[in-house]
Each structure stands twice: as structure tokens, then as C-alpha cells.
LODREN-64177 format. One record per residue (C-alpha): residue in three letters; x, y, z. Coordinates in steps of 0.2 Angstrom, whole numbers, plus 2048, in hexadecimal, padded with zeros to 3 digits. Example, Ala and Ser with C-alpha at 12.3 -4.5 7.8 and 13.67 -1.06 7.14 Angstrom:
<atoms>
ALA83E7EA827/SER8447FB824/
</atoms>
This chain:
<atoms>
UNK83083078E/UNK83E82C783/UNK83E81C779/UNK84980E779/UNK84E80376A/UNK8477F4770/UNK8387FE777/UNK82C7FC768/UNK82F7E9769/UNK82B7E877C/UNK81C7F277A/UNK8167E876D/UNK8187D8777/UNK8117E1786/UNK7FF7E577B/UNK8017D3776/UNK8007CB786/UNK7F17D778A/UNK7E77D377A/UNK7EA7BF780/UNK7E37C2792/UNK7D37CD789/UNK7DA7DE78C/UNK7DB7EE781/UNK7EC7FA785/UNK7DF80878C/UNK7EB80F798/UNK7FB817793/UNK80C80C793/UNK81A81A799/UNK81F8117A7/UNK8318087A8/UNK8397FC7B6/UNK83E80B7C2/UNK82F8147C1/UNK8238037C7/UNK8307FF7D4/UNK8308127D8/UNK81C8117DB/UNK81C8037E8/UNK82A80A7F0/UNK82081A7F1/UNK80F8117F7/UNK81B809805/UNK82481A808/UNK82D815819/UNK82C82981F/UNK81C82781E/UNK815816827/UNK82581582E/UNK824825839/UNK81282783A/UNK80E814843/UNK81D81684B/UNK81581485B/UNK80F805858/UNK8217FE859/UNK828808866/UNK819807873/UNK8157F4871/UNK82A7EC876/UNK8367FB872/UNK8437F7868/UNK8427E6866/UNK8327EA85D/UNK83C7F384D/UNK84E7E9850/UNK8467D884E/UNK8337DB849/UNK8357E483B/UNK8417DA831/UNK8367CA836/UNK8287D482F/UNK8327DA820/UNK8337CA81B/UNK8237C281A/UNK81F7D0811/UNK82F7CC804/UNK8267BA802/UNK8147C27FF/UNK8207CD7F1/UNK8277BF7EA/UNK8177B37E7/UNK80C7C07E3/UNK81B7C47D4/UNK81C7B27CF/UNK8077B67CC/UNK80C7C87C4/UNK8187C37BA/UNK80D7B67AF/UNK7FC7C17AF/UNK8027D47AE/UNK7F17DC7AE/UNK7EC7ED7B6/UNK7E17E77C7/UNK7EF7D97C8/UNK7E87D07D6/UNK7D57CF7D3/UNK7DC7C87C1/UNK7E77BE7C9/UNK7DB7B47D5/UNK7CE7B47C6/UNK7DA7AA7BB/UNK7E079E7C8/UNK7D079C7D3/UNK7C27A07CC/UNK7B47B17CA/UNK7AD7AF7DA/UNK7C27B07E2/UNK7C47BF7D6/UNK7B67C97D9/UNK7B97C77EE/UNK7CC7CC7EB/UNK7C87DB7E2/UNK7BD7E17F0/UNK7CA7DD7FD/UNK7D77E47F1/UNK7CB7F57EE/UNK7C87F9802/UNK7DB7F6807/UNK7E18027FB/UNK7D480E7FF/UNK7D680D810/UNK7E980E80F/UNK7E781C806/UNK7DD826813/UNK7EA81F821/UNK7F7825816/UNK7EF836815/UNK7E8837826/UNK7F883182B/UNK801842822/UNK7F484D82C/UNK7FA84683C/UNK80C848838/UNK80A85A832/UNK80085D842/UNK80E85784D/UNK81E85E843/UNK81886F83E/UNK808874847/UNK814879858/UNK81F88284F/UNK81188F847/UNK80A88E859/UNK7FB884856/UNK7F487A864/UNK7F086985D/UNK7E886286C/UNK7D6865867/UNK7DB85D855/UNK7E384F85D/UNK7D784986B/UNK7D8838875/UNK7C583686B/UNK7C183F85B/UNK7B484B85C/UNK7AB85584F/UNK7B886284E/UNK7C685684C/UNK7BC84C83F/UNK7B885C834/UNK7CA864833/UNK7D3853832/UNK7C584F824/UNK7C886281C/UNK7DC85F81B/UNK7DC84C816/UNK7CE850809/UNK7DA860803/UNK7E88547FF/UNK7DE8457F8/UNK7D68507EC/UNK7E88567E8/UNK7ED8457E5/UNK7E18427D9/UNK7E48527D0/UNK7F484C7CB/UNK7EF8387C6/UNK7E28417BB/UNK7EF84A7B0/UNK7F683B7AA/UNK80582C7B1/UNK8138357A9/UNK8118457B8/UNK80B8367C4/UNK81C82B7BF/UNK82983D7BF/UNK82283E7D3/UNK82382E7D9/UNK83482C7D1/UNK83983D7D9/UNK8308337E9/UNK8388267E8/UNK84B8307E9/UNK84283B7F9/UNK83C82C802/UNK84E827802/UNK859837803/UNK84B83C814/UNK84E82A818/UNK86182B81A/UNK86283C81F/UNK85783A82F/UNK86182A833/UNK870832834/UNK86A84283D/UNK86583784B/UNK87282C84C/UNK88083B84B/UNK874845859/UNK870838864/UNK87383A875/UNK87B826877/UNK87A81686B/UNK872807874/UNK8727F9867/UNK86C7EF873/UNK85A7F8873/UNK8587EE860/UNK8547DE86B/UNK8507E187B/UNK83D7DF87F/UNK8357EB88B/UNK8227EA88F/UNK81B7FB88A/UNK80A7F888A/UNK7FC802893/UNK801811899/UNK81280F896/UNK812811883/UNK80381F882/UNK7F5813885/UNK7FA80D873/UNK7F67FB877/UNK7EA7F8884/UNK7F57EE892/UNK7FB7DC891/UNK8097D289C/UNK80B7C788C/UNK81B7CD884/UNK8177C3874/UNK8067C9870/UNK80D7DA870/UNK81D7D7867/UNK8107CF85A/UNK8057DF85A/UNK8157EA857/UNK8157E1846/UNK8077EA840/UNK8147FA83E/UNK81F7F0831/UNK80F7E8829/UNK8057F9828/UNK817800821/UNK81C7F2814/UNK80C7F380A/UNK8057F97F9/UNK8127F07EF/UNK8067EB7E4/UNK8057F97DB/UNK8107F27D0/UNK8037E77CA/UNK7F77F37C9/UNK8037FD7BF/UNK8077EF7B2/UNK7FD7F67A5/UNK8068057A5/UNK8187FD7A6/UNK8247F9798/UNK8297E679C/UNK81D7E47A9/UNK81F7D17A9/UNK8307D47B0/UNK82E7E57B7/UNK8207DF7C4/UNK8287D37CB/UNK8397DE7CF/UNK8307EC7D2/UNK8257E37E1/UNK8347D87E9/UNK8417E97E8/UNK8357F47EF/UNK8337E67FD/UNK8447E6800/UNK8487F6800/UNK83D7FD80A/UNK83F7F0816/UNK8527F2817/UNK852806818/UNK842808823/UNK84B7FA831/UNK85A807830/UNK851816832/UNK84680F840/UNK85580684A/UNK85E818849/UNK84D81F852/UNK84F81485E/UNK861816862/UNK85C829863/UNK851828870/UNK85783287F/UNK84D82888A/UNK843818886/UNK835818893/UNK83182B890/UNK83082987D/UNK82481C87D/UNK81B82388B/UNK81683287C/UNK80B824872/UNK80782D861/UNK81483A864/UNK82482F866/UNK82B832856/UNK82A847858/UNK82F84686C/UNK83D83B866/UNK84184A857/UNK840858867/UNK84A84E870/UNK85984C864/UNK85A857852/UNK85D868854/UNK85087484E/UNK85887B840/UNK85B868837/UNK84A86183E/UNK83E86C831/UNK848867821/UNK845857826/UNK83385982A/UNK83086081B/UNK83A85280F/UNK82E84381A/UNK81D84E818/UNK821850804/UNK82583C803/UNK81483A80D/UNK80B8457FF/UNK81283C7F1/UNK81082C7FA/UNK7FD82D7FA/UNK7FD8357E7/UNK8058237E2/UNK7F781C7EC/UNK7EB8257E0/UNK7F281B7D3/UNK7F180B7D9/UNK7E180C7E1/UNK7D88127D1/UNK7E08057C5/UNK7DC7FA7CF/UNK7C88027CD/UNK7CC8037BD/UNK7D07EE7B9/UNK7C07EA7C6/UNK7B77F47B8/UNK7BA7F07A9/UNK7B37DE7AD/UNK7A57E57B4/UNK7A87E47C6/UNK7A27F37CF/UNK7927FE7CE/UNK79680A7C0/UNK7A18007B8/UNK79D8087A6/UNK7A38177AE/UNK7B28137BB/UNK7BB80A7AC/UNK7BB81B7A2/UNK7CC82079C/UNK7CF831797/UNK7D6836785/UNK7E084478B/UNK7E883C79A/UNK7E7829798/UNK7E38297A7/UNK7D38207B2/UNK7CB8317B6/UNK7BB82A7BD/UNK7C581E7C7/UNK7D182B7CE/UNK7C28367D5/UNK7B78277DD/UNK7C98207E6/UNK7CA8327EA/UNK7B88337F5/UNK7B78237FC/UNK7C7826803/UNK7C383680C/UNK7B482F810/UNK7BB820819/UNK7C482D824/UNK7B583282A/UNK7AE82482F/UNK7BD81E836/UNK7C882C83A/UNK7D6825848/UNK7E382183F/UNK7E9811846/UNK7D8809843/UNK7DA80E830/UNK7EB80782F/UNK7E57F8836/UNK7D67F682C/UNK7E07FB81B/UNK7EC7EC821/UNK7E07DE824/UNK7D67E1813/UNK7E87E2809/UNK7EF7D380F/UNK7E07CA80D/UNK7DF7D07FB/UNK7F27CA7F7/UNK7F07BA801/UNK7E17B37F5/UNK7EA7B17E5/UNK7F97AC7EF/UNK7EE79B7F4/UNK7E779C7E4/UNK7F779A7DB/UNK7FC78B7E7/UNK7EC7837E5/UNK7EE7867D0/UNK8037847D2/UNK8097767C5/UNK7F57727C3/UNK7EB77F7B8/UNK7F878A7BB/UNK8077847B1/UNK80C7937A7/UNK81879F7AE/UNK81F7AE7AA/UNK8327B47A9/UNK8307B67BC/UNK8327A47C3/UNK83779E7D7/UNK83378C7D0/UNK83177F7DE/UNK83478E7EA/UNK8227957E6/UNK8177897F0/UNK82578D7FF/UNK8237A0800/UNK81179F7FC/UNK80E79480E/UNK81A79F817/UNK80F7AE810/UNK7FF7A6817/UNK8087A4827/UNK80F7B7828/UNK7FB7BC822/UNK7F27B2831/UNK7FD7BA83D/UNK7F87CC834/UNK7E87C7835/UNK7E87C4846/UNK7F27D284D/UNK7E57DF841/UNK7D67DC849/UNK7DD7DD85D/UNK7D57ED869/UNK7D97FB866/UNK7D67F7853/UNK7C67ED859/UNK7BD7F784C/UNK7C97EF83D/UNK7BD7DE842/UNK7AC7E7840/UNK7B17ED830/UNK7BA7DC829/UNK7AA7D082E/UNK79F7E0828/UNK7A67E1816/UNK7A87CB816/UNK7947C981A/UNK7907D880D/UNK79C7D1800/UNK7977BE803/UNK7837C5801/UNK7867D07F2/UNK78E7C37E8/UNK7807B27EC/UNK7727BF7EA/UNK7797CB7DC/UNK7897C87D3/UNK78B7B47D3/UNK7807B57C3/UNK7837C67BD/UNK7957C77BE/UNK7A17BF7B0/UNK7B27C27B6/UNK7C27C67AB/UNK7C27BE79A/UNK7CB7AB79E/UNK7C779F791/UNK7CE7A277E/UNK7BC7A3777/UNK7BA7B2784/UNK7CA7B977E/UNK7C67B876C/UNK7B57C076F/UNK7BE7CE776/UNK7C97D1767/UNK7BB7DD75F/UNK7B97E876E/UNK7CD7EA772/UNK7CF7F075E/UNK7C27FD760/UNK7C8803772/UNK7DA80676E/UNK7D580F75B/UNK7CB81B767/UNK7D981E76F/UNK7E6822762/UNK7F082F763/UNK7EA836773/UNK7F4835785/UNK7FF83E78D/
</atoms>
């Protein structure tokens, strides 16, 4: 990285503002403006959710699902963006959120956001690469004459299981390869993923549209009850157009997720006080705006409505038979399964700094060795590894996908919705410093909208076929709830708050950053 003139002064006032909130500069700061909007832009990765929940969308009321849905989704997730910036921008902490609600509302609000926070990027990231599996089962495995029906089953079975875990293990383990060896490898691929999500992006919205067979724009509103049968047995069937329109959403909402990475990035970001905040609310707006194209195109594609969502799972690739020739349709294959890839290695990152914040304050079992930083790398090594394997494990206990991606949404929203009503409880109260980033008066307006888009999420998560998303939401509340009033209530401190906790700290953070002199990458 090559430095700035004004760069050694930013960084100083970046270390400053960590040594006021207790905090030494472990991890290493290469990261500039780009490069943290580049990582939630990668977590999001529209060719990734975009494609692989695409039957979500399609099978639940057609066109009107994308045309209208996905913009309204879009923007409840811009308000979550914005109020969890106003949040970021004053307390620019690696673990972001679990810091967040620790400041504004208390230990007890921390410690249940970071566990929420932990389990929906763990889970995001095994829907993410199961979701990769799946879309390189269905784009190349006919064309090298592989029959994917036993690996693909209506129920998984043992086989199913053991190859899906095998080939989404392969690629986790990948992923974390490459977070070990440091942030400046990790920040060259989700900048180079950030360029690939859009160039694959554009270039499969304009194949479509130039070999589509007719353009219907009226398919972006109309509403068709695809339910059942109808749309691969997606959704179970329902006469109730709005129930269904509401569980289309979930494919936006799975999709336009994991922009708070650029929290959990701050500690490695130049500026992060004004770089969080952009960097969440552009890859928001992004992502929403080019996905809605990409999607709509899809749409307008489609040879025949009824028959495509009559495929279920296999919409998007019957839709690809249906309309790009051969010759163009593997290129394209191949751009959207690297963006998938690079899309889960971002998730590495942001899952294990997130592990890495919880740790440091003692949070999780083996804290003293989840919070370990490597002198070579700079990196959270121990972190990267245990993200790793609970992710592949999660696959195997729950490996349809659609279950996970329900699951990973429920757990994340949760996580960004309690600071959000912590900060309006605290707004103008406790809460009265801000940082460069400020809505103002406006704050307490997105927040409520923000609840509102989040009950609705909430709601939409949990219905059948994702009744298992329940199970596991009240199974990890009763746990939680039990673990802290008979474990960590007492035992647990929570971030450094008060100035006499900070001053304590002041020791430590000089001994942990002369350790680490001179070393990084």
C-alpha cells in the first residue's frame, strides 16, 4: 500500500480513537474507503444470492416479486445501512455491532448481539458456499455429463450430505487459506470482486435482454400465484397472494445482507469513521440498483413464465438453456462461480473479526486463544479457522439451502436490529456524541422504519418450508437466555465503557502493539 500525505495523520487519529474506546491497533490498517465498501459489496455479491434464491422470487408471484419486491426490500435494507452507520460512524471498533449495543444498551444487549451477530455470519457463510455448490452443480455438471440427480435429491440423503459437505468444506477451507495470509491478499480480491460482480453483472443483463425471445415489461408488476406445484413446490400452496408476495422478499433480504462487514472491518480501514458509513449505504445502494436490473432482465427473458417457475430450484439455469447460446453461457458461468468464491472468502473476514472483537473482551469459550493475532499475517488466525469449521459444520446439520438462507437471515437482522433500538432508546439521551456521519432528527425515522422492515423479515423467515429456521431461532434464544443468568451475567464484563476502564487498559494496549512492531504483511 502506498501511502498518502495526510495518511500518517489519519492513522494516528484512527489509533487514537481506539486507544479512547480501550482498544490496542492489533490488526493491520491497509484498508482505504474502496476496499471496505468493496467487502460488503462482495459479502452481498448479487450473482451470488441473486441467482442462487432466485426461485424464491420467481416461484412465489413472478415478476411482480423482483419488479416491485425487491426495491421495497432494497430499501428497508438502505434504512438498516444508514442507522446502523449513524452507530458506526461514532464507535469504529472491529465486531462493530456487539460494541455498538454494549455502549448504548448495556453488557447483557452486547453479549446477545454478538451471538446473533456470530451465528448469522456463520450461517450466511455456509449458505453462500452451499449456495456455490449448487450453482456449479447446475451450470457445469451437464455439460461434463454428470448426472446430478442423486446429488440434488427432493430429501438429502447420506450421499448428498457427504459430497455437498466434501466440496463446500474444500472451498471453506480455501477461503480461509487466503484470510490467514493477511488483509492486503484478502482486500486485492475483494477489490478485484467487487469489478467481477459488476462486469458478470452487466454482461449477463445484457445477454439476456439482446437474446430474449420478447420484452414484456409488464411482467415487473404483474402478480401470478405460482405457489405449489406451479413454482417447483417452492412454497407450499396458498390462495393468499400477499402472504406469498411477502415471502418472495426473503430473496432480496437473503441477497442485500452482510454489509456489516464494514464494521467489522473498521479496525483495518484508514478513516473508518467516515469510511463505514459510505461503505455500508453504497454497497446497499449498489447492490440493490444493479441486482433489480439484472433480475428484471431475467425476467423479461423468460420464454415462458409458467414453465420457468414450474423448474423450482432450477429456474435460473432452465431460463439460461432457454435463451444464451452455448458458447456465451460458460464465460458467464464462470465470471458468477469466481464472484460466488470470492464472495464467501470476504465472508471469512468478516465473520472472524467479528470473533475476533467477541474475544478480546472475553466473550466466547477460548477467548485467550480466538483473540490471537498473528505476527506475520496480522491477521486473526485462530478466529479464521474456528469460522471456518463451524461453518461446514452448520452445512451438515442443516444442508437445504433455503433453510440456511433463512436461518442466516433471521439471526443477522436480529443482530442489526438491536443496536438500532438501542441507539433510539440512547438518541439525544446517553447517546449524545456523534461522529462525522450524522442523519440528525432523521435518525429516530429510519431506525422505526428499520423495525418495521425487520418484523416483517422475521416473520416471512420462519414460514414452512423454512419451519426449521424456528426450531433453531427459539433453540439458540432458550440457550443464550440460560447461559447468561447461570454463567456469564456475573463472569462476563463487556467492552471497556467507563474512563476509569479505559485508563486501566492503557497498560495493556502499550504492551500489545510494542509486540507487534514491525511485523504484518
Amino acid at each position: 500500500m502506498s501511502e498518502r500525505p495526510d495518511d500518517t495523520r489519519i492513522l494516528d487519529q484512527d489509533t487514537a480513537t481506539l486507544h479512547q474506546m480501550g482498544y490496542a491497533q492489533e490488526l493491520a490498517r491497509r484498508m482505504r474507503t474502496f476496499q471496505n465498501f468493496a467487502i460488503s459489496f462482495s459479502i452481498i455479491c448479487i450473482v451470488s444470492g441473486g441467482i442462487n434464491s432466485f426461485s424464491q422470487g420467481i416461484a412465489s408471484v413472478g415478476g411482480a416479486s423482483i419488479g416491485i419486491g425487491w426495491p421495497l426490500s432494497c430499501l428497508f435494507s438502505l434504512f438498516f445501512a444508514i442507522a446502523m452507520g449513524q452507530i458506526g460512524s461514532a464507535y469504529p471498533t472491529a465486531g462493530g455491532l456487539y460494541h455498538w449495543a454494549s455502549l448504548l444498551g448495556g453488557r447483557f444487549l452486547g453479549w446477545i448481539t454478538a451471538w446473533f451477530n456470530l451465528i448469522g455470519l456463520i450461517t450466511v457463510l455456509a449458505a453462500i458456499n452451499v449456495g456455490t455448490y449448487l450453482f456449479l452443480l447446475g451450470a457445469l455438471a451437464p455439460a461434463l455429463g454428470i448426472d446430478t440427480a442423486a446429488l440434488t435429491p427432493g430429501a438429502p440423503t447420506a450421499h448428498s450430505i457427504l459430497v455437498q459437505t466434501m466440496i463446500v468444506g474444500g472451498i471453506t477451507l480455501s477461503q480461509g487459506v487466503v484470510n490467514h495470509l493477511g488483509i492486503r491478499l484478502t482486500s486485492k480480491l475483494t477489490d478485484f470482486s467487487g469489478y467481477l460482480i459488476l462486469g458478470s453483472a452487466l454482461a449477463l443483463t445484457v445477454a439476456l435482454l439482446a437474446y430474449a425471445p420478447h420484452l414484456d415489461l409488464s411482467r415487473l408488476w404483474t402478480f401470478t400465484n405460482y405457489s405449489g406445484k406451479a413454482g417447483g413446490s417452492t412454497w407450499p400452496h396458498t390462495g393468499n397472494l400477499t402472504y406469498l408476495f411477502l415471502l418472495g422478499l426473503l430473496l432480496p433480504a437473503y441477497t442485500v445482507t452482510g454489509f456489516d462487514a464494514s464494521a467489522h472491518t473498521a479496525e483495518e480501514t484508514i478513516d473508518a469513521a467516515r469510511s463505514i458509513p459510505r461503505g455500508m449505504i453504497h454497497s446497499v445502494v449498489w447492490s440493490g440498483l444493479f441486482g433489480w436490473i439484472m433480475l428484471a432482465a431475467v425476467i423479461l427473458a423468460v420464454p415462458n413464465m409458467d414453465q420457468a417457475a414450474a423448474q423450482g430450484g432450477n429456474a435460473f439455469f432452465w431460463i439460461m438453456d432457454h435463451v444464451i447460446p452455448a458458447g456465451l453461457k460458460l464465460p458467464l458461468y464462470v465470471a458468477i462461480a469466481i464472484a460466488q468464491y470470492l464472495c464467501g472468502l470476504a465472508t471469512v473476514t468478516s465473520a472472524s473479526r467479528m470473533v475476533f472483537a467477541f474475544s478480546r473482551d472475553g466473550g466466547l469459550p477460548g477467548s485467550r486463544y480466538l483473540r490471537k493475532v498473528s505476527h506475520s499475517f496480522r491477521t486473526p488466525m485462530i478466529a479464521i479457522w474456528a469460522v471456518s469449521l463451524l461453518s461446514i459444520a452448520f452445512t451438515i446439520y442443516a444442508p437445504v439451502y433455503t433453510t440456511i438462507a433463512a436461518v442466516c437471515v433471521i439471526f443477522l437482522y436480529i443482530s442489526y436490529l438491536l443496536p438500532i433500538v438501542a441507539g433510539l432508546l440512547a438518541f439525544r439521551r446517553s447517546w449524545t456524541v456523534m461522529g462525522p456521519f450524522d442523519v440528525g432528527l432523521l435518525y429516530p425515522v429510519v431506525a422505526v422504519l428499520a423495525i418495521i422492515g425487520a418484523a416483517v423479515l422475521l416473520y416471512v423467515g420462519v414460514q414452512p418450508p423454512n419451519n426449521q429456521a424456528l426450531t433453531v431461532t427459539l433453540g439458540v434464544l432458550a440457550i443464550t437466555v440460560v447461559i447468561w443468568f447461570g454463567f456469564e451475567r456475573k463472569r462476563f464484563q463487556g467492552p471497556p465503557i467507563s474512563r476509569e476502564q479505559v485508563a486501566e487498559r492503557a497498560g495493556l494496549i502499550a504492551l500489545e502493539e510494542r509486540a507487534l512492531e514491525g511485523s504484518g504483511n
